[in-house]
Backbone as a chain_set.jsonl record, in Angstrom:
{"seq": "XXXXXXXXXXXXXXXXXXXXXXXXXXXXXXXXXXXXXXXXXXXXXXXXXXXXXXXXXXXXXXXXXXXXXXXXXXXXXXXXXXXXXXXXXXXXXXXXXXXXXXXXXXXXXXXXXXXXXXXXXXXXXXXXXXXXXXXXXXXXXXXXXXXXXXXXXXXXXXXXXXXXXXXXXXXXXXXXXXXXXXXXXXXXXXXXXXXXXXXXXXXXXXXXXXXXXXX", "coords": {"N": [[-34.462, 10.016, 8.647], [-32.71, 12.137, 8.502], [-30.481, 11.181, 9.793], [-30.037, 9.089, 8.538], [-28.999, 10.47, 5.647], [-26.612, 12.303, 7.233], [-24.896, 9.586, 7.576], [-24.46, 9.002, 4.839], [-23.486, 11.177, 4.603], [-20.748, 11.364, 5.93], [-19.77, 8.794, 4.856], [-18.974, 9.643, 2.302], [-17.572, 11.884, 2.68], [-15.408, 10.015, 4.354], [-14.417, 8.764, 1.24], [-13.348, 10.733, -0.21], [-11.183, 11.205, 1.561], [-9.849, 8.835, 1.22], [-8.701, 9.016, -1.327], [-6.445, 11.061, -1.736], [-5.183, 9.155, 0.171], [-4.065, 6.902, -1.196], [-2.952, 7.786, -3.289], [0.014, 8.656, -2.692], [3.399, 8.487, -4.635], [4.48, 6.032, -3.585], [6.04, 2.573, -2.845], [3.976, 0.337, -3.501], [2.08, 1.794, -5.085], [4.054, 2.159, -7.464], [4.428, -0.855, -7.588], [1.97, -1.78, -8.367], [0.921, -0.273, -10.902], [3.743, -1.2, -12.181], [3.481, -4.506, -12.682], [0.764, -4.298, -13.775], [0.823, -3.04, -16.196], [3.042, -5.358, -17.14], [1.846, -8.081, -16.761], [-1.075, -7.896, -16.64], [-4.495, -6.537, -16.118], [-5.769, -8.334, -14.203], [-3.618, -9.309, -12.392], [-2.696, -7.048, -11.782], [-4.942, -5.8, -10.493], [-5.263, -7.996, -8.173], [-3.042, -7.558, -6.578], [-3.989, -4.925, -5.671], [-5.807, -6.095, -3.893], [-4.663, -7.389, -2.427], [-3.132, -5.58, -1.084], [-5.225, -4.079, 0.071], [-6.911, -5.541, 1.71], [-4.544, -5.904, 4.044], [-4.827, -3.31, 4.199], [-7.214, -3.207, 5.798], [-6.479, -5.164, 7.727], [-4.638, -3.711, 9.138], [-6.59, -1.386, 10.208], [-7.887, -2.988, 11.666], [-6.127, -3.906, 13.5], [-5.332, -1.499, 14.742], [-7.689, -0.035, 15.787], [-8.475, -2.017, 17.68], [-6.695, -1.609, 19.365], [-4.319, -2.927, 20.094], [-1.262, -2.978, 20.671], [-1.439, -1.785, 23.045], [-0.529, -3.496, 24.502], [1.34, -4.632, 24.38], [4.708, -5.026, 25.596], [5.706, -1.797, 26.817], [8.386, -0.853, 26.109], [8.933, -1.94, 23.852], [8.967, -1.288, 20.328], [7.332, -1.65, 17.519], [7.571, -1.207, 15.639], [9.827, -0.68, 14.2], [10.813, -4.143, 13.235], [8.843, -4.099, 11.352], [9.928, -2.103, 10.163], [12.71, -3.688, 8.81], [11.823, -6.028, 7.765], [10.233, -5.06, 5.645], [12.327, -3.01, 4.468], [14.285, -4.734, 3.765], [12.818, -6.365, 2.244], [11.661, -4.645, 0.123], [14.65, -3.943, -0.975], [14.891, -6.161, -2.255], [13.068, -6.284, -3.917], [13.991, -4.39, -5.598], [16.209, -5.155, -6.638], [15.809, -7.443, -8.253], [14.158, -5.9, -9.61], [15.982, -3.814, -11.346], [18.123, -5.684, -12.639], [16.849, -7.152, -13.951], [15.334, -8.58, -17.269], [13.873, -6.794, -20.289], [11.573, -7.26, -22.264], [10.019, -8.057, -25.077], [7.394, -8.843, -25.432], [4.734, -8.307, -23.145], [2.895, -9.646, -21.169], [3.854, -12.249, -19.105], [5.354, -14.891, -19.277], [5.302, -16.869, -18.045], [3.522, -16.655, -15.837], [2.639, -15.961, -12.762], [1.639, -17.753, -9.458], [-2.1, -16.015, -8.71], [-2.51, -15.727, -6.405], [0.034, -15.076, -5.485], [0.587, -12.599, -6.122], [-1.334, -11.571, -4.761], [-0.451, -11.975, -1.927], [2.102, -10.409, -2.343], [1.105, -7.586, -2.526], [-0.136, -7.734, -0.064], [1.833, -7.958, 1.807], [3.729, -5.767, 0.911], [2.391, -3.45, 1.848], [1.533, -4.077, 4.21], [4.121, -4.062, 5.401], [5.104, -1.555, 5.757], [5.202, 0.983, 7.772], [4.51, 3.642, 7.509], [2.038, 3.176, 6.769], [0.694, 2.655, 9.156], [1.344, 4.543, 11.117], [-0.276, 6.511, 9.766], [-3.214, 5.569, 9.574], [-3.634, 5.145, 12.07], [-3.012, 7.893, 12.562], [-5.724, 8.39, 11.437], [-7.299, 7.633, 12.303], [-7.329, 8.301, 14.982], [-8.085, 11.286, 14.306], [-10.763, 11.297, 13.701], [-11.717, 10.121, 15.82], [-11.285, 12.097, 17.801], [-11.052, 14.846, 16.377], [-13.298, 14.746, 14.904], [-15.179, 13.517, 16.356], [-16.677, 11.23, 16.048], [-19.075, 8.744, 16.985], [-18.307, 4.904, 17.482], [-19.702, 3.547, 15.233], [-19.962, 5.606, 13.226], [-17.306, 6.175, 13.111], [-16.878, 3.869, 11.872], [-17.921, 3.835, 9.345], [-17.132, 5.59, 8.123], [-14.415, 4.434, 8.155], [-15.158, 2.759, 6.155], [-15.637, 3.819, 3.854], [-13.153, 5.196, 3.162], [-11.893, 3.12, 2.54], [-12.988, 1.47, 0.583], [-12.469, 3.797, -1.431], [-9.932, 3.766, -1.425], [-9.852, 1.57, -2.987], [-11.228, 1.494, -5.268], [-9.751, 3.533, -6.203], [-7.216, 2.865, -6.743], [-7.848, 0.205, -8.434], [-8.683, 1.811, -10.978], [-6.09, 3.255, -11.641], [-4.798, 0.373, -12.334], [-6.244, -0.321, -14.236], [-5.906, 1.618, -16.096], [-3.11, 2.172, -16.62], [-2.766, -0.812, -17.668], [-4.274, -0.381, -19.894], [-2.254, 0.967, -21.61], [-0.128, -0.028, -22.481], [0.603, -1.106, -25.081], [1.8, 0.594, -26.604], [4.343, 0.743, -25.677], [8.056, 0.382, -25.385], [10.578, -2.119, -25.391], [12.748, -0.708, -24.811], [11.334, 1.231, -23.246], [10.159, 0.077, -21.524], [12.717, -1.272, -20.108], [13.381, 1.163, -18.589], [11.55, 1.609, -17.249], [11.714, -0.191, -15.179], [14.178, 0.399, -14.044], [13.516, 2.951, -13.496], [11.533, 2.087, -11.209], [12.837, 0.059, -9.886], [15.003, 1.709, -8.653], [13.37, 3.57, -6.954], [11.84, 1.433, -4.841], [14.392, 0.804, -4.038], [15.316, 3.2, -2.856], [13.514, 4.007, -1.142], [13.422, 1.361, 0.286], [16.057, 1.289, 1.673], [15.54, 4.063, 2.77], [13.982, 2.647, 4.996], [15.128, 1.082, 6.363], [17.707, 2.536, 7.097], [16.128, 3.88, 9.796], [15.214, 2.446, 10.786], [17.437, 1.112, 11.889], [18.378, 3.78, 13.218], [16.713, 4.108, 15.117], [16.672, 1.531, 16.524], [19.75, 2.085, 17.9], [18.912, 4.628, 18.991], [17.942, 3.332, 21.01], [19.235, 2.59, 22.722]], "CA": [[-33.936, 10.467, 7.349], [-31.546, 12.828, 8.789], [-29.853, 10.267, 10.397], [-29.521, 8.608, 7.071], [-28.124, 11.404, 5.222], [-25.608, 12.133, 8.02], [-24.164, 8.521, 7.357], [-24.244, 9.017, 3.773], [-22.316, 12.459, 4.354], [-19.655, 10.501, 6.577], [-19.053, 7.593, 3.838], [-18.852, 10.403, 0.944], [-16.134, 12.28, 3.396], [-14.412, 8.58, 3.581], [-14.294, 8.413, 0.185], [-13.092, 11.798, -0.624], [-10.195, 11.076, 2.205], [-9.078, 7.41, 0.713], [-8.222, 9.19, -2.546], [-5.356, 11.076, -1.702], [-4.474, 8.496, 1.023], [-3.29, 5.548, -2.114], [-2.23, 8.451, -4.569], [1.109, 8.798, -3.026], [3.992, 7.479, -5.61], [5.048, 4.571, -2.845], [6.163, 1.364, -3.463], [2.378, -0.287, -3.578], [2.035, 2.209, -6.235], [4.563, 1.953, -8.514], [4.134, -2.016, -7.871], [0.512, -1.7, -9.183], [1.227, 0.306, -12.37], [4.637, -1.92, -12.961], [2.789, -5.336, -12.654], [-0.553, -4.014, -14.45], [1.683, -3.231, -17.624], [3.205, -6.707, -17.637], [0.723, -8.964, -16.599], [-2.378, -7.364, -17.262], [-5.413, -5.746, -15.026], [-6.225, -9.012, -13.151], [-2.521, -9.085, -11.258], [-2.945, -5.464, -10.817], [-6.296, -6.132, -9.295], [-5.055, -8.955, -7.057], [-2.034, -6.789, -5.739], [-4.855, -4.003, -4.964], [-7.127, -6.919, -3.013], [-3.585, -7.412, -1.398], [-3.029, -3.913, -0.555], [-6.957, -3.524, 0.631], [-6.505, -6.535, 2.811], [-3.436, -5.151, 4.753], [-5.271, -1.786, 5.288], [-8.689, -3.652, 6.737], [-5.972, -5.498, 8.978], [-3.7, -2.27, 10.122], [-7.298, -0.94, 10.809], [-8.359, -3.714, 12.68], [-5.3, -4.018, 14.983], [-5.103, 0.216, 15.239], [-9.121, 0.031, 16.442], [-8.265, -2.544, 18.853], [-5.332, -1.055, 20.725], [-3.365, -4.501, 20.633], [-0.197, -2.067, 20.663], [-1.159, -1.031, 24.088], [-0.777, -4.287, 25.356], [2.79, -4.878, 24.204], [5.578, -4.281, 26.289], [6.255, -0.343, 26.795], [10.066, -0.59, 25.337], [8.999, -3.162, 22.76], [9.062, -0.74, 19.352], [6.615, -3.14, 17.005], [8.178, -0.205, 13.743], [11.547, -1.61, 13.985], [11.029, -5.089, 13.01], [8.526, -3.812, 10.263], [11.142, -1.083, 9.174], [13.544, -4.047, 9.058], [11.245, -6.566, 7.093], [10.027, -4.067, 4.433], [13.752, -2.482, 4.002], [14.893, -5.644, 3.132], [11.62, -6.596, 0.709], [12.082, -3.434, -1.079], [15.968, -4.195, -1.658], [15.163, -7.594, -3.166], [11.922, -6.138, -5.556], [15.044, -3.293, -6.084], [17.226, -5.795, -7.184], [14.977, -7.804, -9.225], [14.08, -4.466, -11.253], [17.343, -3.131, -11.656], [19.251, -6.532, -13.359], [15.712, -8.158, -15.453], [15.85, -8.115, -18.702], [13.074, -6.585, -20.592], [10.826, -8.275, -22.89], [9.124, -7.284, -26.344], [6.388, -9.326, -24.871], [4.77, -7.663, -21.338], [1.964, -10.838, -21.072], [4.828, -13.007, -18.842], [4.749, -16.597, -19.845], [5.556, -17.915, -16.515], [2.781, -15.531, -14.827], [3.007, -16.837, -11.353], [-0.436, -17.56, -8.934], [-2.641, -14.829, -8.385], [-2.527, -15.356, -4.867], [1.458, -14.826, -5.292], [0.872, -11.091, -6.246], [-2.416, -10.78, -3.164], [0.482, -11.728, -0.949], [2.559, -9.15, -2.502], [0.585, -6.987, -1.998], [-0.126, -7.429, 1.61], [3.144, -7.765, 2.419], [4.222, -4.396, 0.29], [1.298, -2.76, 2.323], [1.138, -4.249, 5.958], [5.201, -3.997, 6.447], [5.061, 0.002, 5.928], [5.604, 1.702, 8.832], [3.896, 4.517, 7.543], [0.58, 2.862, 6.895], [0.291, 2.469, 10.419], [1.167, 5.89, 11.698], [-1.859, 7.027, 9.121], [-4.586, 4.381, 10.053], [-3.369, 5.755, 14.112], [-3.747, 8.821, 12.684], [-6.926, 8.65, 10.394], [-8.507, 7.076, 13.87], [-7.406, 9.905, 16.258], [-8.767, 12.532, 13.724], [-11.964, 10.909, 13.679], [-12.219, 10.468, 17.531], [-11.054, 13.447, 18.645], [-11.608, 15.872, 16.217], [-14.256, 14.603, 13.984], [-16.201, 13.558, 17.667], [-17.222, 10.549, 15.39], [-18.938, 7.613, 17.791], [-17.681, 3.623, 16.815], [-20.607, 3.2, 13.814], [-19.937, 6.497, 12.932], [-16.298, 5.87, 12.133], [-16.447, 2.678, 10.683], [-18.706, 3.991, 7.991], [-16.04, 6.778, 7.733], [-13.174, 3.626, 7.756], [-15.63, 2.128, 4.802], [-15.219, 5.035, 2.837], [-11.807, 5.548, 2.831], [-11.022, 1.434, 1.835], [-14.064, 1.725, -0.974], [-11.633, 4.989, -2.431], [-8.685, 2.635, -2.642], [-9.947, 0.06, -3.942], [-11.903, 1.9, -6.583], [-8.642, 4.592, -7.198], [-5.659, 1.721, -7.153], [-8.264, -0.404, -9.502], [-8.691, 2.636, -11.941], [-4.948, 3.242, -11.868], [-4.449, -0.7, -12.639], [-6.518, -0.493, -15.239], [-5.477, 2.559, -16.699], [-1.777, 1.585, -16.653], [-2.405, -1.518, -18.461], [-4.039, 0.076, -21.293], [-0.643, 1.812, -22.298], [1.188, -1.098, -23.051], [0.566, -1.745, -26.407], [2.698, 1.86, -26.759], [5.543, 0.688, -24.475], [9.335, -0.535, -26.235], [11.469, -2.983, -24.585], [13.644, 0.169, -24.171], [10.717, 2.246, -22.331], [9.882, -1.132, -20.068], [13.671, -1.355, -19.309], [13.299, 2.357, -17.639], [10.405, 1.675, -16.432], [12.323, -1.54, -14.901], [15.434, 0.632, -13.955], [12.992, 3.486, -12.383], [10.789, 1.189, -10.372], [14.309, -0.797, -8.812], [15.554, 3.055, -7.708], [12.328, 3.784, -6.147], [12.047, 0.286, -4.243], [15.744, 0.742, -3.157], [15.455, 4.617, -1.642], [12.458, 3.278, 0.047], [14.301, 0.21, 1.325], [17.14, 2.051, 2.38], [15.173, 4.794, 4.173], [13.331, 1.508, 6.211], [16.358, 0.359, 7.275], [18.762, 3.335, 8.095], [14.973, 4.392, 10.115], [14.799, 1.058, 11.92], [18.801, 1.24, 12.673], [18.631, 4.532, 14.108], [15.359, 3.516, 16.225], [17.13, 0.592, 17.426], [20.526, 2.572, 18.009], [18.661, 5.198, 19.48], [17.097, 2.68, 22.175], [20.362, 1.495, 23.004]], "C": [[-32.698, 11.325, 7.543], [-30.257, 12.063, 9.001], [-29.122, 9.379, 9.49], [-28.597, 9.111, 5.822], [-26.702, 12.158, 6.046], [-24.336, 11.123, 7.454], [-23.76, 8.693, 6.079], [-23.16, 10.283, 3.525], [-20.617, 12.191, 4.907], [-19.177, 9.617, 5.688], [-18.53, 8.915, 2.69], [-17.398, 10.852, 1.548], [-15.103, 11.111, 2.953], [-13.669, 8.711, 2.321], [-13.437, 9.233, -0.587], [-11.398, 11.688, 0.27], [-8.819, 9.7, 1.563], [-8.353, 7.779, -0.837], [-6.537, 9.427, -2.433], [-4.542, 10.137, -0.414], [-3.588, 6.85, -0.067], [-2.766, 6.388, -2.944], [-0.473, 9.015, -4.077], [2.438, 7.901, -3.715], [5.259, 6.917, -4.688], [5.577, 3.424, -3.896], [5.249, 0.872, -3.941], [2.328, 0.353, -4.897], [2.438, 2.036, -7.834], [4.48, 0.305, -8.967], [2.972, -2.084, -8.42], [0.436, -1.259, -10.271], [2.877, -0.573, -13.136], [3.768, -3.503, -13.469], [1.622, -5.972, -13.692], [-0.009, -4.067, -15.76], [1.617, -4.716, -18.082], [2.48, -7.4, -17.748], [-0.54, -8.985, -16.647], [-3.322, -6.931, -15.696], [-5.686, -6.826, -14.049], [-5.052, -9.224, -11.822], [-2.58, -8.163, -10.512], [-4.168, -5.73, -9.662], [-5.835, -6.571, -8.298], [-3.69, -8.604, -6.109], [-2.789, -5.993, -4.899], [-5.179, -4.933, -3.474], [-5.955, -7.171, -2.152], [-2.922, -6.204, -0.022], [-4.683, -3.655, 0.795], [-7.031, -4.169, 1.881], [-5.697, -6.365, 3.818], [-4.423, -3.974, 5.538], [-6.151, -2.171, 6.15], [-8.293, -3.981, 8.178], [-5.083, -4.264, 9.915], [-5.298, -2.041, 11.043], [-8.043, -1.384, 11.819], [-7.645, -3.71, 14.431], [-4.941, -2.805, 15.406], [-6.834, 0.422, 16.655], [-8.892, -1.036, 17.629], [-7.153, -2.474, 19.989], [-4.778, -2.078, 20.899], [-2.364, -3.86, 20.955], [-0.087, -1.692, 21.644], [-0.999, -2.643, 24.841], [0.548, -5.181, 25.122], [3.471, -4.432, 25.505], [5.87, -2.464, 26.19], [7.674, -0.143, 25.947], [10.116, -1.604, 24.68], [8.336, -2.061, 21.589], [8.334, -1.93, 17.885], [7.407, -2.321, 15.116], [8.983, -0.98, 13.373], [11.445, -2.966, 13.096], [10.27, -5.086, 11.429], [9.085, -3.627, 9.176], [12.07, -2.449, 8.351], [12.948, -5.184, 7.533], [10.591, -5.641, 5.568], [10.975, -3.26, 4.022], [14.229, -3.491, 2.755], [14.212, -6.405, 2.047], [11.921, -6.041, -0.585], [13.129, -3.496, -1.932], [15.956, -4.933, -2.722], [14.377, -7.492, -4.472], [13.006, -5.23, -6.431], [16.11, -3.82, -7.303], [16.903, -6.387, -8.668], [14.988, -6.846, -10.251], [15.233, -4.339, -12.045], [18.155, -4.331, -12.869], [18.412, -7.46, -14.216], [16.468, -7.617, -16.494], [14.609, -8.123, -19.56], [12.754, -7.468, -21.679], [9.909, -7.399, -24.353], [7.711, -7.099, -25.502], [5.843, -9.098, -23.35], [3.706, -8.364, -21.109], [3.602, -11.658, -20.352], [4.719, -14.588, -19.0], [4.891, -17.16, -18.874], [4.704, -17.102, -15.471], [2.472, -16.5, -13.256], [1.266, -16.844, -10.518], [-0.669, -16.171, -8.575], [-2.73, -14.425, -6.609], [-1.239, -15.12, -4.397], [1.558, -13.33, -4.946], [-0.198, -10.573, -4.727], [-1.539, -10.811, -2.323], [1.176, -10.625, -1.255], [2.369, -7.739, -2.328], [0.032, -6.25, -0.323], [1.015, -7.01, 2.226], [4.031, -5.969, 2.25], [3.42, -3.386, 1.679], [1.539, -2.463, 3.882], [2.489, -4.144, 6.341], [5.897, -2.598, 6.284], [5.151, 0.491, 6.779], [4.503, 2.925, 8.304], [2.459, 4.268, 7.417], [0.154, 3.048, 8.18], [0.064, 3.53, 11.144], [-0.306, 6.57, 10.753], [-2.758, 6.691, 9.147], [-4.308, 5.115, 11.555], [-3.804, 7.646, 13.761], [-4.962, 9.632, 12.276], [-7.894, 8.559, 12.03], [-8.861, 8.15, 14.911], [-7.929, 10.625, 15.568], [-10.379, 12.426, 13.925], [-12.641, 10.886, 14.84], [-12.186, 11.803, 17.954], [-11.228, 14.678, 17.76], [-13.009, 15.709, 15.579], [-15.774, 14.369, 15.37], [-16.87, 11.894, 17.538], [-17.985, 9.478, 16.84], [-18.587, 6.585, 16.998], [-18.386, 3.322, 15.579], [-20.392, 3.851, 12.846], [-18.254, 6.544, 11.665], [-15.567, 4.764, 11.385], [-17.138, 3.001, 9.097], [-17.649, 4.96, 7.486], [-14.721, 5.653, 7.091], [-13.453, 2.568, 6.194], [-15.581, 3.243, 3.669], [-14.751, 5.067, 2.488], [-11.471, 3.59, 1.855], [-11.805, 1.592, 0.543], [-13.248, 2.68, -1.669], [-10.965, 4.127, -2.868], [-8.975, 1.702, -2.95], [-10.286, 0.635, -5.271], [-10.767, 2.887, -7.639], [-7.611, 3.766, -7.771], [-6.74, 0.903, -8.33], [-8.198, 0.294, -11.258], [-7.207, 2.873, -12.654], [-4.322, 2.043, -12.629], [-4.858, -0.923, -13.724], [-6.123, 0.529, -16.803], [-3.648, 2.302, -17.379], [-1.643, 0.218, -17.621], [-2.817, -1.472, -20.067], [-3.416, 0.539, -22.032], [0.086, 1.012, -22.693], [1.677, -1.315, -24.312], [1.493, -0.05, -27.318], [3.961, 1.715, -26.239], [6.374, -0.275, -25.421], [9.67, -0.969, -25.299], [12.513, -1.612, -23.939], [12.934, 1.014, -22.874], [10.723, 1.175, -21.143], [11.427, -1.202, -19.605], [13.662, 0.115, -18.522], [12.32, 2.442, -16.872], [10.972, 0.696, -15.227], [13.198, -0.625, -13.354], [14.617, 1.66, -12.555], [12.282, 3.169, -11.212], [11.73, 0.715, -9.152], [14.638, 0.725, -8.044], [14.631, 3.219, -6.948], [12.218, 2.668, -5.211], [13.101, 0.544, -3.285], [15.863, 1.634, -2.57], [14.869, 3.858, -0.713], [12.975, 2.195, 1.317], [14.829, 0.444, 2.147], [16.625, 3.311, 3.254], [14.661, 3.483, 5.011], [14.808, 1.402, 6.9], [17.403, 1.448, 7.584], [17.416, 3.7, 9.343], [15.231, 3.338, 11.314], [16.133, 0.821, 12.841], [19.114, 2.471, 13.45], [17.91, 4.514, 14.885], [16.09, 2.807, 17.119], [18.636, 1.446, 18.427], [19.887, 3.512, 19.666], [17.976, 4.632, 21.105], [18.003, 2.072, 23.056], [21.413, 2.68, 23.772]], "O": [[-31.738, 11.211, 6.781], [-29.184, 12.314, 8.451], [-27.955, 9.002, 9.591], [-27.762, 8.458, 5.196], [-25.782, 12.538, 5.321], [-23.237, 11.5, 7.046], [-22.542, 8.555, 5.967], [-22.313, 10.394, 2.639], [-19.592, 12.677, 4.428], [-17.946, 9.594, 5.669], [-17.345, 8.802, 2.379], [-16.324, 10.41, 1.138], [-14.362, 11.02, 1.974], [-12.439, 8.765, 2.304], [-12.796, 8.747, -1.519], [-10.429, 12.087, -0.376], [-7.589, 9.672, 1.512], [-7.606, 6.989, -1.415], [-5.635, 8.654, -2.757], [-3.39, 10.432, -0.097], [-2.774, 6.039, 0.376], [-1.883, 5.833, -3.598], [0.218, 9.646, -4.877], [2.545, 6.718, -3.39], [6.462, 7.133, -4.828], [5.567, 3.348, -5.124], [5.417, 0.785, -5.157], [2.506, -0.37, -5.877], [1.786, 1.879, -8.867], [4.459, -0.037, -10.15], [3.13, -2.807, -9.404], [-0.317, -1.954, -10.953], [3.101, -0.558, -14.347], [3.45, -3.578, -14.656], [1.428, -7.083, -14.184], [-0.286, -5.024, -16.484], [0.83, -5.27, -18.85], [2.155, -7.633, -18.912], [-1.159, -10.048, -16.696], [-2.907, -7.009, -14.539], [-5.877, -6.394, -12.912], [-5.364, -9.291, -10.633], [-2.561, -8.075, -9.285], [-4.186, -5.81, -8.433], [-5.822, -5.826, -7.319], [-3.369, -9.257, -5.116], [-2.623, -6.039, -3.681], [-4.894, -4.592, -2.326], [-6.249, -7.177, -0.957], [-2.543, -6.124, 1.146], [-4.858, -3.197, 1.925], [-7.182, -3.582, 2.952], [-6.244, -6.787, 4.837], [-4.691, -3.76, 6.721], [-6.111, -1.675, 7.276], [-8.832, -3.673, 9.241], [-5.023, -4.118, 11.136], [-5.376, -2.368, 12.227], [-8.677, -0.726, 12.643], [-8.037, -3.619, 15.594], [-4.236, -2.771, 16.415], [-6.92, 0.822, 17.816], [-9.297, -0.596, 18.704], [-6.909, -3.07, 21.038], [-4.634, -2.34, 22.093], [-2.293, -4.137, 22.152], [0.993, -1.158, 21.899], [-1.548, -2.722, 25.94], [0.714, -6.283, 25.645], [2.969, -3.662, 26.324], [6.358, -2.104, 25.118], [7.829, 0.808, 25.182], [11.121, -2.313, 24.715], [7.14, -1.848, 21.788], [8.979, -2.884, 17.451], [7.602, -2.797, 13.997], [8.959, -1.805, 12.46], [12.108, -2.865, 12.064], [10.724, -5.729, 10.482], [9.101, -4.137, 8.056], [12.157, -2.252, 7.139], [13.539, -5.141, 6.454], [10.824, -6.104, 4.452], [10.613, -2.587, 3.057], [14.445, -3.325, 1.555], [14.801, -6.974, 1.127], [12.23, -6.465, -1.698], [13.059, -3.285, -3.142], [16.565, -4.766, -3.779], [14.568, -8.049, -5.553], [13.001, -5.246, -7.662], [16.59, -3.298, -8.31], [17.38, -6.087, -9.763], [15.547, -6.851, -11.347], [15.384, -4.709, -13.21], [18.712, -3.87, -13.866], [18.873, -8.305, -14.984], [17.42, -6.864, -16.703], [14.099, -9.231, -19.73], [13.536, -8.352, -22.03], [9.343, -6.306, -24.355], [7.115, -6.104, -25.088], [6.432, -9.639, -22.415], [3.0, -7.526, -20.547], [4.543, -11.635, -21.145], [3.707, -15.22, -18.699], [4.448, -18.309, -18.9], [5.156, -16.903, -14.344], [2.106, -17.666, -13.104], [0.217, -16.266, -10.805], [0.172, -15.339, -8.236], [-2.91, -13.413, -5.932], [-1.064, -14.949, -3.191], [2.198, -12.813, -4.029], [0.013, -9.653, -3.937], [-1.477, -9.772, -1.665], [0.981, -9.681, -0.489], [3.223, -6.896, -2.055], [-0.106, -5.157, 0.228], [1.204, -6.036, 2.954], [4.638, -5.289, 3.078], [4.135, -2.66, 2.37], [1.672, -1.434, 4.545], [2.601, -4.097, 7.566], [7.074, -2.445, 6.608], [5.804, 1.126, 5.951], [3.499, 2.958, 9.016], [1.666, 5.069, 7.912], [-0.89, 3.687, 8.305], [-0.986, 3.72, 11.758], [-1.258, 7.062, 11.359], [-3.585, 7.48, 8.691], [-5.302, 5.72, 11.958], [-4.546, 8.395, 14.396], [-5.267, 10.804, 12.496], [-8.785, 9.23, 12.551], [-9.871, 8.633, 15.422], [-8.823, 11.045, 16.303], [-11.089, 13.374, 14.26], [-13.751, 11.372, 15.053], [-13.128, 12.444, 18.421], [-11.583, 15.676, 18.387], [-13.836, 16.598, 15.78], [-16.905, 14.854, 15.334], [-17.414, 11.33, 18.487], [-17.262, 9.513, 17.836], [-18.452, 6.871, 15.808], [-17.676, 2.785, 14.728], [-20.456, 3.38, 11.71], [-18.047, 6.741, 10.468], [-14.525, 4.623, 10.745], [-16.856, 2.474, 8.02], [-17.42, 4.976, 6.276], [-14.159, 5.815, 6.007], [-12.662, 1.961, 5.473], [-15.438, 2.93, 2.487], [-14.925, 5.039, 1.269], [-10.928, 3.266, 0.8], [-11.209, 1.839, -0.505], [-13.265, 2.384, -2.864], [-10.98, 3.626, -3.993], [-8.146, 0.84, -3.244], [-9.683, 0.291, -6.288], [-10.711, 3.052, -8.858], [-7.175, 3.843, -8.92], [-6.232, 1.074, -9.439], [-7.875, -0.268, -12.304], [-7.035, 2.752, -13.867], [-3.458, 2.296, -13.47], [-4.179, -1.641, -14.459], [-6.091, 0.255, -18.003], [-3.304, 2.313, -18.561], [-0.62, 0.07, -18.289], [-2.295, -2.009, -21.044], [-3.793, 0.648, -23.198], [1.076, 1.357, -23.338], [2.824, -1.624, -24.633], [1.623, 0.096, -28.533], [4.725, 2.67, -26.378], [5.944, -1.251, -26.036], [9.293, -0.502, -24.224], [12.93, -1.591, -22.781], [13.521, 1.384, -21.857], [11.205, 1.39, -20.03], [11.432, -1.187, -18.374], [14.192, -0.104, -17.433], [12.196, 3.226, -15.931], [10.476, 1.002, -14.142], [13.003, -0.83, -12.156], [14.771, 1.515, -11.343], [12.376, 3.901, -10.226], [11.555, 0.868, -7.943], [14.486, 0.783, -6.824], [15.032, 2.971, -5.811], [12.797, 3.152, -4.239], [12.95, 0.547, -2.063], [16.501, 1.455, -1.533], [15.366, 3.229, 0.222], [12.949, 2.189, 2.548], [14.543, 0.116, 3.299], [17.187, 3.584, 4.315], [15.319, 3.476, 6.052], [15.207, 1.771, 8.005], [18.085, 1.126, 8.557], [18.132, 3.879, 10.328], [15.398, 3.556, 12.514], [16.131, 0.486, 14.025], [20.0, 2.399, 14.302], [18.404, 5.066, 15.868], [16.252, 3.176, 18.282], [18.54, 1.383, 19.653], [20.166, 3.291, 20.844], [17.635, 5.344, 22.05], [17.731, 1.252, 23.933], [22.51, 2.338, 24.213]]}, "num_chains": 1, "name": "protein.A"}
């Protein structure tokens, strides 16, 4: 019974950790509350399951040390930085020059497995996801003491938060719509593309001074 309550005190931790680990206002983010608006809670959803998917895999290939089995002066960020710079630019672009709509239901709503990719992709070519899955892991080994059962129930925790906080958010976000003008959705449009494009543009000056710096 102890033993049981232990585990249950380890997932609750998790859970309590995964909150503020999806509440910062990233790209993923603002893509999940832009999306949810237009297209309603099931896109949002299927961006999340995109997002969720990504983290399971960071956590997979962080827990298995594949990274140590690279070359030493092979930088795996860079090509990330480089690929998610240039993502960001193009969702940047997109935002920035649409053209808003009375109507935020899109009539050409694209497959659902368009936005799960989107999602992944938004997710898994972060650079920073990775350093925080490397460093959710080390906290857990080394300070937390955790053994391997120990901190997967801890790594089920944290994914169960975001799924359950980015869902809440998705759903929350699309109940506002029916309040939202073509003028508010074009700022919403306009702010979304700026956010996208810092982002972008830090990846890629990040990945050019990496590379620079290796050189």
């Amino acid at each position: 019974m102890d033993e049981q309550w232990f585990y249950l005190i380890i997932l609750i931790e998790g859970l309590l950790v995964g909150i503020p680990f999806c509440l910062s206002l990233g790209p993923v983010m603002f893509s999940v509350i832009q999306n949810s608006i237009e297209h309603g809670r099931w896109v949002g959803f299927m961006l999340i399951l995109g997002v969720v998917v990504a983290d399971i895999l960071l956590l997979l290939i962080s827990l298995s040390g594949i990274e140590n089995l690279l070359p030493a002066d092979f930088n795996f960020r860079i090509p990330a930085q480089v690929i998610g710079g240039l993502l960001l630019l193009g969702m940047a672009l997109n935002n920035i020059l649409r053209k808003s709509r009375a109507s935020y239901q899109s009539s050409g709503r694209k497959s659902s497995l368009l936005y799960l990719g989107m999602g992944f992709t938004l997710n898994f070519f972060n650079p920073t996801n990775w350093i925080s899955w490397l460093a959710i892991i080390t906290y857990t080994s080394q300070v937390l003491e955790y053994n391997y059962y120990q901190s997967l129930n801890f790594f089920g925790g944290v994914i169960m938060s975001i799924l359950i906080t980015e869902t809440g958010i998705a759903f929350a976000a699309h109940r506002i719509k029916q309040w939202l003008t073509p003028l508010i959705m074009r700022r919403i449009h306009l702010g979304t593309g700026i956010v996208f494009g810092v982002f972008g543009i830090y990846l890629l000056l990040q990945s050019a001074r990496a590379f620079l710096g290796g050189h």
